[in-house]
N, C-alpha and C positions, 0 to 999 in steps of 0.2 A: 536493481530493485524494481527498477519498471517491467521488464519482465517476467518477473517474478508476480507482479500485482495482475498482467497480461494474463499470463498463464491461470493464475488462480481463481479472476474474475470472470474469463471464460469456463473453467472446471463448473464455476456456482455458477453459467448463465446470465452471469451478472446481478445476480440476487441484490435484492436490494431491503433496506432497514430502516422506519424513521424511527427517529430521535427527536423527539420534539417535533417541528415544522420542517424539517431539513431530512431529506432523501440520501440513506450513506449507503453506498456499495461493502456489501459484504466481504468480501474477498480485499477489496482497500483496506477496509478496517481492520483484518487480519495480519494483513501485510505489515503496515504501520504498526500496530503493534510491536510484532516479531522485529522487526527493525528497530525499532525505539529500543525494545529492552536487549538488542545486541549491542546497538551503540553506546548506551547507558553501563551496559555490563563491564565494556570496555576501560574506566574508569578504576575500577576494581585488578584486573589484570595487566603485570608486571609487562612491561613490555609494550603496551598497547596503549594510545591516547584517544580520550573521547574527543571528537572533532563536529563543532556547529554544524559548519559549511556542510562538512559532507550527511550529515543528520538532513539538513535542508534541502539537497538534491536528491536526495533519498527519497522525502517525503513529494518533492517535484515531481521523482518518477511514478512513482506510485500514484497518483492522482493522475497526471496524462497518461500512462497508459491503461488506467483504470476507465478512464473515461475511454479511452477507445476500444476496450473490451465492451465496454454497454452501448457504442455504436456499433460494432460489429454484431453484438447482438438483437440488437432493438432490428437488424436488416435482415436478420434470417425469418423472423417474425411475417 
């Protein structure tokens, strides 16, 4: 999923969204999304368990390599 967040927040340049006082990477936020409601969906289908832990390294990846997408970008600048 961190590559996933890599790839996307480079696609958006690393776009960026506040929310209130707090600066969110676009492509993060998309990410997580998409992950949370596949994990979550998991739940629902036969076969398949929702799992914390891995919900939580999920959201790990996605945030560092989100962040290293908006240094890679902030240095092309």
């Amino acid at each position: 999923m961190g590559g996933f967040s890599l790839l996307l927040n480079l696609a958006l340049t690393a776009r960026k969204f506040r929310l209130g006082k707090i600066n969110y990477l676009l492509g993060s936020l998309i990410a997580l999304v998409a992950v949370t409601a596949e994990e979550v969906s998991q739940i629902f289908v036969t076969g398949r368990t929702f799992d914390r832990i891995d919900l939580i390294f999920d959201f790990s990846g996605i945030f560092v390599f989100g962040e290293l997408a908006g240094f890679i970008c902030r240095g092309k600048t």
